[in-house]
C-alpha positions as CSV (number, residue, x, y, z in Angstrom):
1,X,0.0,0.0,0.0
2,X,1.5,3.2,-0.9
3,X,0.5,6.7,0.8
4,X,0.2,9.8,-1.4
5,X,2.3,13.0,-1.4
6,X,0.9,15.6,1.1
7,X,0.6,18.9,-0.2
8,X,2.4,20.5,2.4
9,X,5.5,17.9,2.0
10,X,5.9,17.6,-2.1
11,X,8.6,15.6,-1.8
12,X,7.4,13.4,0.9
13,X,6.0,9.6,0.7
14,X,4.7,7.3,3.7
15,X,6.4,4.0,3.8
16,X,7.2,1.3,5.8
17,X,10.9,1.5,5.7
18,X,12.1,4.2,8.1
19,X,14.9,6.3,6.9
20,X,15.6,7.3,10.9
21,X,15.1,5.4,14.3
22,X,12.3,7.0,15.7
23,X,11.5,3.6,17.6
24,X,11.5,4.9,21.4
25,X,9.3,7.5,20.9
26,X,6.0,7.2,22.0
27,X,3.2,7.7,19.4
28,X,1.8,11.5,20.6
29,X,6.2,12.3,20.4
30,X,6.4,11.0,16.8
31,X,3.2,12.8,16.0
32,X,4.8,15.9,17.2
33,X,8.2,15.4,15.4
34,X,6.6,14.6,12.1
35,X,5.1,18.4,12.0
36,X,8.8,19.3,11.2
37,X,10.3,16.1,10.3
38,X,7.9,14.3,7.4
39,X,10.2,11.4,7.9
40,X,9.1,10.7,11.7
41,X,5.4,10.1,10.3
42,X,6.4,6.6,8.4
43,X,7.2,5.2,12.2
44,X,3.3,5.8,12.8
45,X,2.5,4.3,9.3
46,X,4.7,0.9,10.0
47,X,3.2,0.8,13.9
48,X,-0.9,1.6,12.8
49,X,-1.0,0.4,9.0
50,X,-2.1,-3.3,9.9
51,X,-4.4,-2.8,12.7
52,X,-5.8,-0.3,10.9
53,X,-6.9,-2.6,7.9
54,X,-7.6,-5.0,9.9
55,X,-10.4,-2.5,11.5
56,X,-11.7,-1.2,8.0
57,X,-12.0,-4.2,6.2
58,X,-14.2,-5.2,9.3
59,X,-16.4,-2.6,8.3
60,X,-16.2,-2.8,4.7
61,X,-15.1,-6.2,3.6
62,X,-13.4,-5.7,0.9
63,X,-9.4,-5.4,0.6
64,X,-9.4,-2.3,-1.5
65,X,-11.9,-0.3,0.0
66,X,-10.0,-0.7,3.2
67,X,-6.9,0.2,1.9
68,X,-8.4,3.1,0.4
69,X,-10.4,3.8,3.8
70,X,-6.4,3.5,5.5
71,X,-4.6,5.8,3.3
72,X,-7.4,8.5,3.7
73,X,-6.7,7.9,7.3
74,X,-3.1,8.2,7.8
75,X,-3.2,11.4,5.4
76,X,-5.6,13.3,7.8
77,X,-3.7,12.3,10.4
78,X,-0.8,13.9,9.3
79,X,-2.7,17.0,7.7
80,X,-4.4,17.3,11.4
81,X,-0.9,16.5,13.3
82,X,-0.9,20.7,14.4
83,X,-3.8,20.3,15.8
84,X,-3.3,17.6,18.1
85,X,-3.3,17.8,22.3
86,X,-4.1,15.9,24.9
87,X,-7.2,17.2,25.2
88,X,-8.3,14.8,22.7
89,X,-6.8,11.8,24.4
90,X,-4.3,9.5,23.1
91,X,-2.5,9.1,20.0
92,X,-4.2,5.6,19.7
93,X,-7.9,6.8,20.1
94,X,-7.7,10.3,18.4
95,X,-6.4,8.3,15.4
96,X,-8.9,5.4,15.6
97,X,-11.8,7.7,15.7
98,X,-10.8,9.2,12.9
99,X,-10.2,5.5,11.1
100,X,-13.9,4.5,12.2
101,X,-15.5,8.1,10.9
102,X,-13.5,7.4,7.7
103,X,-14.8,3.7,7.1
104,X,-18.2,4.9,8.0
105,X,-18.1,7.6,5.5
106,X,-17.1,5.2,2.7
107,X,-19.6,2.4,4.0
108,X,-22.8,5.1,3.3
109,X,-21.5,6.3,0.1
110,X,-21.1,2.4,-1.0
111,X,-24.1,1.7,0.1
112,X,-25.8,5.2,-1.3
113,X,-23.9,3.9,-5.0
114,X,-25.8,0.7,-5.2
115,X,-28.9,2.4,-4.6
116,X,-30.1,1.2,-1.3
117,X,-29.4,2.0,2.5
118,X,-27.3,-0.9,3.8
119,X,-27.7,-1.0,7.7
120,X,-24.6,-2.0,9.9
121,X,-24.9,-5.5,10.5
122,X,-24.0,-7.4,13.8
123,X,-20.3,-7.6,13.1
124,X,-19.5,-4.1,12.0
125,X,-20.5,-2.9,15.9
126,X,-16.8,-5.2,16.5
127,X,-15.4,-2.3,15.0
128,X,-18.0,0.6,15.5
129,X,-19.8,2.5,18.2
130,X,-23.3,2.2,18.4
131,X,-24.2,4.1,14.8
132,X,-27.1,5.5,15.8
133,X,-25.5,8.2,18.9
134,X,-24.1,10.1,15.8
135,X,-27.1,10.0,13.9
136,X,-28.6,13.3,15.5
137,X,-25.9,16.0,15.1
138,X,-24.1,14.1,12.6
139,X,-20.6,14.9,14.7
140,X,-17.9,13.3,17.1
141,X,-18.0,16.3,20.0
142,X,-21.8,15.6,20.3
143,X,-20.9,11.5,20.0
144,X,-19.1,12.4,22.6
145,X,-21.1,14.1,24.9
146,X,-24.0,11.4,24.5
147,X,-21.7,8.7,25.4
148,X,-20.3,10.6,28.2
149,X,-23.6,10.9,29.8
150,X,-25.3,7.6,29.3
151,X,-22.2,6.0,30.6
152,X,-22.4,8.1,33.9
153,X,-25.7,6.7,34.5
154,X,-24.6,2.9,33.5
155,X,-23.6,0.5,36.2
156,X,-20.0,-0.4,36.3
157,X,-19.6,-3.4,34.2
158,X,-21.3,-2.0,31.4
159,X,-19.6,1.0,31.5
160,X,-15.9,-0.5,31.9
161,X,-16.3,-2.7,29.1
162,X,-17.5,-0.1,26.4
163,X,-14.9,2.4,28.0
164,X,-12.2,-0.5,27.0
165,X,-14.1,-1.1,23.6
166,X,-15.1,2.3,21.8
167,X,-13.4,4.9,24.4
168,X,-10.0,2.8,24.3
169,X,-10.3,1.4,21.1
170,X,-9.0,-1.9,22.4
171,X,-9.4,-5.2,20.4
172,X,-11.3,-7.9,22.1
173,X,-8.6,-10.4,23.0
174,X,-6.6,-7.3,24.7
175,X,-9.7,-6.4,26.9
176,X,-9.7,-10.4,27.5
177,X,-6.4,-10.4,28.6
178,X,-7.1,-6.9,30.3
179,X,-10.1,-8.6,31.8
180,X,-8.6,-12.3,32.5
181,X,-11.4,-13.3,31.0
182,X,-11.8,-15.3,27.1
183,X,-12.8,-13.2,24.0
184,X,-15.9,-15.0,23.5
185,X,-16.7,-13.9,27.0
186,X,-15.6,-10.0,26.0
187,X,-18.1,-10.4,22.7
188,X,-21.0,-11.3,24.9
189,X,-20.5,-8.6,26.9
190,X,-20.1,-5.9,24.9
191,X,-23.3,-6.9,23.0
192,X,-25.0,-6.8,26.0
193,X,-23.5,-3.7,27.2
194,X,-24.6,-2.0,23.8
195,X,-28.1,-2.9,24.1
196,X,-27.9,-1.5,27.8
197,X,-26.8,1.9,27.0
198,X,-29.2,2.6,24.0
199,X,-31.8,1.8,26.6
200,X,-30.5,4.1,28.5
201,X,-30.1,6.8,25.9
202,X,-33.7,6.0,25.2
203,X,-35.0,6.4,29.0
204,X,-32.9,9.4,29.7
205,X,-33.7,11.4,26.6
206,X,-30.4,11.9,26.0
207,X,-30.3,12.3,22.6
């Protein structure tokens, strides 16, 4: 998979082979560097490219589309990369939100080309939030805020696990492990723990 030029970098490509060990710097240091130094950026490529495939060709299944959903990514990231603070959390969940808004972006306009709405199905929610908190204001801060508040009003378990899940961005056999628990086990749960916070959206009116 190759990474296009960014306009602000002409002479700049991602790729996986780094020209300069950049290997003990944590993600949100890299970020930083790579405003100044392009070449930092390809450590965050060759540490995020194959998760991040792996997450958009959940949504989308199909190899090019999630390449294409990946790409878009990792160029935002880097066009955003000034605009990043710990206000907005980690590296790892700043950047996965933007993965997940990207696939879901693509996933509509697929579906919107063959002429027909295509709901989420079952196994997209491994990958996404519950679709329907953006559906109102159409944005992440007001995502956000909904989740924020139903989850204040969840009992623990169900708020720990989706915390781990959508807030973390961790895959299911990490929260397993996490959790000493097996991934089956982690599945179950976070189904469940879905279909208690939409009611709780629902009872609360927080929407």
């Amino acid at each position: 998979m190759s990474f296009p030029t960014i306009a602000q970098t002409p002479s700049t490509r991602f790729s996986i082979g780094v020209q300069d060990d950049f290997r003990t710097l944590s993600d949100e240091a890299l970020l930083e560097v790579s405003v100044k130094k392009p070449s930092a950026f390809e450590a965050i490529v060759a540490r995020y490219q194959s998760q991040f495939l792996s997450r958009a060709q959940a949504v989308l299944r199909d190899r090019d589309r999630a390449e294409d959903v990946v790409q878009e990514t990792f160029v935002r990231i880097y066009r955003f990369a000034p605009r990043f603070n710990g206000e907005q959390g980690n590296f790892r969940s700043w950047s996965l939100t933007i993965l997940m808004n990207v696939a879901r972006t693509h996933y509509s306009k697929t579906a919107r080309d063959r002429g027909h709405t295509a709901p989420l199905e079952p196994e997209h929610y491994e990958s996404l939030a519950d679709n329907s908190i953006h559906a109102k204001e159409g944005n992440e801060a007001y995502a956000k805020e909904v989740m924020e508040k139903a989850l204040a009003r969840a009992p623990k378990e169900t708020a720990d696990i989706l915390k781990l899940a959508f807030i973390e961005g961790l895959p299911h056999a990490e929260i397993a492990e996490k959790l000493g628990i097996s991934t089956p086990a982690v599945k179950t749960r976070v189904h469940r723990a879905k279909a208690e916070l939409r009611t709780i959206i629902n009872e609360n009116n927080i929407l």
